[in-house]
N, C-alpha and C positions, 0 to 999 in steps of 0.2 A: 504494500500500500504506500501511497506515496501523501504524507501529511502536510499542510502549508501552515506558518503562524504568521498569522498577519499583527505585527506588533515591531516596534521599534527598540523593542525591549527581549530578543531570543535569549538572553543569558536569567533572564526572570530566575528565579530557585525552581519554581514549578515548572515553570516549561524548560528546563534545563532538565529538571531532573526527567520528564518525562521524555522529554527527546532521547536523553541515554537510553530510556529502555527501548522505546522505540526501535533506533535504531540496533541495537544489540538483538532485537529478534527481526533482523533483518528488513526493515522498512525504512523507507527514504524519509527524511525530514529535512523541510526550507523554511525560508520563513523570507517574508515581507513586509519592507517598511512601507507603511500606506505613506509617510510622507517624503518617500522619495520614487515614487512613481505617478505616472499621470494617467494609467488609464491598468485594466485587468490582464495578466498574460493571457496570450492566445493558449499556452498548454496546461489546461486544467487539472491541480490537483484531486485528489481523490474526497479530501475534506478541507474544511480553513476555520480553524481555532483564532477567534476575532478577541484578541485582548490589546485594546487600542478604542478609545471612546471618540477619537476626534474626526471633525466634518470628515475630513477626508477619507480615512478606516473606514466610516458609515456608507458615503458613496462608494469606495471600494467595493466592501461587501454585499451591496445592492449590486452593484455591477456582477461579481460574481453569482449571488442567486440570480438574476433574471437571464444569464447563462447555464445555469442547473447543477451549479456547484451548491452542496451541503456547507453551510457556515454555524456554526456554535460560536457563541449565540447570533442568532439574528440578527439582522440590522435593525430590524423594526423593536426586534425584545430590548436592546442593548441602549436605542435611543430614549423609548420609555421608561427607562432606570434613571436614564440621566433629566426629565422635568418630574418634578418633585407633586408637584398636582395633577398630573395627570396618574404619578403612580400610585397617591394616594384615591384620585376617584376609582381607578379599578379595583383597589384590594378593597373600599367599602362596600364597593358594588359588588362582588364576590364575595364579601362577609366574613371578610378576613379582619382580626383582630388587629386593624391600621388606629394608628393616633388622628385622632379629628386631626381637618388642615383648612386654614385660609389662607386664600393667596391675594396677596397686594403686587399693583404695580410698580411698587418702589418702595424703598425701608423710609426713604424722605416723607412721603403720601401715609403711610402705617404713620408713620410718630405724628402727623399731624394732624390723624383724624380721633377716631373713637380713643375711649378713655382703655386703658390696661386691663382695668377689673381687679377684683383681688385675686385668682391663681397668678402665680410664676409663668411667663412664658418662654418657650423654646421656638430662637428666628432663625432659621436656615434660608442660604440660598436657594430660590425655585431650582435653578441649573444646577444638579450635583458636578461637582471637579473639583482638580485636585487647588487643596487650600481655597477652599470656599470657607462662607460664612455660616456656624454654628454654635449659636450661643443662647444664653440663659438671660429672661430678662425679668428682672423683680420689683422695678421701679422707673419711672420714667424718667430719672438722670440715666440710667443707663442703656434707654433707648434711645435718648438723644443725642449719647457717646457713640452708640454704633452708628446712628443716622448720619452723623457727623461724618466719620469715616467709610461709611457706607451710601452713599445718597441716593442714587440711580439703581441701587443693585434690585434685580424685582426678588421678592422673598417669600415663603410661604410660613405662616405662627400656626404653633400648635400647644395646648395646654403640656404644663409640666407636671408630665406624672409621678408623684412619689415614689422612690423604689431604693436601690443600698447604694448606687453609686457605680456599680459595675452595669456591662451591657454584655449582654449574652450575645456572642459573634458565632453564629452561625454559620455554614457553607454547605452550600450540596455540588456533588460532579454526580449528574446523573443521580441514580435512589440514592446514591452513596453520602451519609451526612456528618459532618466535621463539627466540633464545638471547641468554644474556647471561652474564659473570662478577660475583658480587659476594664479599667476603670474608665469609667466617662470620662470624655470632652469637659460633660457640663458638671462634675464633682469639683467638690470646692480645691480638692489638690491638683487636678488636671490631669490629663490623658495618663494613666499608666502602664504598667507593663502589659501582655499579652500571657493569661494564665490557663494550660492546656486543660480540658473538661471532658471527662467522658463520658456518653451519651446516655449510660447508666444513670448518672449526674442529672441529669435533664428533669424537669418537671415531665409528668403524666402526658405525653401527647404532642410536646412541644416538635420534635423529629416529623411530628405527620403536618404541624403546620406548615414547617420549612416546605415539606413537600407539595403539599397543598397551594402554595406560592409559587414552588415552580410550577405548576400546571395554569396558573392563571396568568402570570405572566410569560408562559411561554419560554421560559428560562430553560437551560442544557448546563449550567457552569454558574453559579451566581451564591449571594452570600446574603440573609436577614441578618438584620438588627434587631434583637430583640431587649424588652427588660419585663423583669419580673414587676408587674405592681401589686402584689399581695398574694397570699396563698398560691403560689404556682400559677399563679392568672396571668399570659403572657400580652405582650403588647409590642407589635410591628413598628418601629420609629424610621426603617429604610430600609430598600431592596437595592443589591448591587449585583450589575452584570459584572462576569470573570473576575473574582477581584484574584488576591495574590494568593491568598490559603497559604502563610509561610507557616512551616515548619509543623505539618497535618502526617502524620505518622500515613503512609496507604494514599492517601493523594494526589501523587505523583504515577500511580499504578491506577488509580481510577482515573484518572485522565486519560492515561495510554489505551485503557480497557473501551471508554467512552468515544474516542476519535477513529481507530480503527471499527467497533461498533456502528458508528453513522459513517463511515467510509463504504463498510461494504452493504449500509442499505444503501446506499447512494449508487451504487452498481447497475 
């Protein structure tokens, strides 16, 4: 089988490690920088592992499906990760345990209209990307610190759920599902380490949500966000296509499993 990684990034951990196996059971592996090409090769690989979110990777991989090349994930699943309101209207509309979301056109327009309310809230950038805007807001000096530095950015507010301060990091390749603890973004110490969790570990069910998500968005390779807010009651804060899954024990083997798998339905 002959695999392509469309990504700017082949040395990744994950896709390094799965290349090695790949190839050592004799299968070709390439890879492509969508930002240094301008249009699809004419010789098709057999699949294209799409870990690269930007315009051009998206047009890329459009071009290859609407040629009948298999792509994971999607151009279409991959874009709907990245606007923040559109992926919260489909997980409520599938009944997926999503955090309410309103979207403003600008953090400038948010600060200067309705009042805060008394919950805490959490502003994210509508657009997910790398070193975007995700913060905690508990008073309106503090949203008129980010407005400040923020002004133009469009955002989407969500209530701030109580919960320990850790976020349950999720992944699935395929059924296959990964867990980890990391401490919040929005904890008052900031982002902490990555703390590995075994599935055992999980709350009652929580494995079939992830699942359950990839089905609805259409996902092959993607990661929930979760946090617990009471009794094992989970709560969706964000879906990511292909993220990096570093250091997932089997990982790197479910990947390999998963690309020649859609290789040879693609036959």
């Amino acid at each position: 089988m002959r695999i392509c990684l469309v990504t700017p990034e082949p040395g990744h951990p994950l896709l390094a490690a799965a290349t090695a196996l790949l190839e050592a059971a004799g299968h070709r592996v390439d890879s492509l920088d969508p930002g240094a090409v301008d249009e699809a090769p004419d010789d098709l690989a057999d699949v294209y592992l799409l870990k690269s979110r930007t315009p051009g990777a998206l047009e890329l991989a459009r071009e290859l499906e609407r040629r009948g090349a298999p792509v994971l994930n999607s151009a279409a699943a991959t874009a709907l990760c990245q606007d923040r309101t559109a992926m919260a209207e489909l997980a409520l509309q599938a009944g997926l345990p999503f955090a309410g979301t309103r979207t403003y056109g600008s953090l400038a327009a948010w600060a200067a209209g309705e009042p805060l309310g008394a919950s805490p809230l959490v502003v994210k950038s509508r657009h997910s990307r790398r070193h975007d805007l995700v913060a905690r807001v508990d008073d309106r000096a503090r949203l008129r610190e980010l407005a400040d530095a923020w002004p133009q950015e469009p955002v989407v507010v969500q209530e701030f759920a109580p919960n320990s301060g850790w976020d349950h990091k999720l992944w699935a390749i395929g059924d296959r599902v990964f867990a980890a603890l990391r401490r919040s973004e929005l904890a008052p110490q900031g982002r902490g380490p990555t703390r590995p969790l075994a599935l055992a570990e999980l709350p009652p069910g929580w494995a079939d949500v992830v699942r359950r998500t990839g089905e609805v968005f259409a996902l092959d390779v993607y990661g929930v966000d979760l946090i617990d807010t009471g009794d094992g009651i989970p709560l969706i804060v964000d879906v990511n296509a292909f993220p990096g899954i570093r250091g997932q024990a089997g990982a790197p083997q479910a990947l390999a499993a998963l690309a020649l798998a859609r290789a040879g339905a693609g036959r």
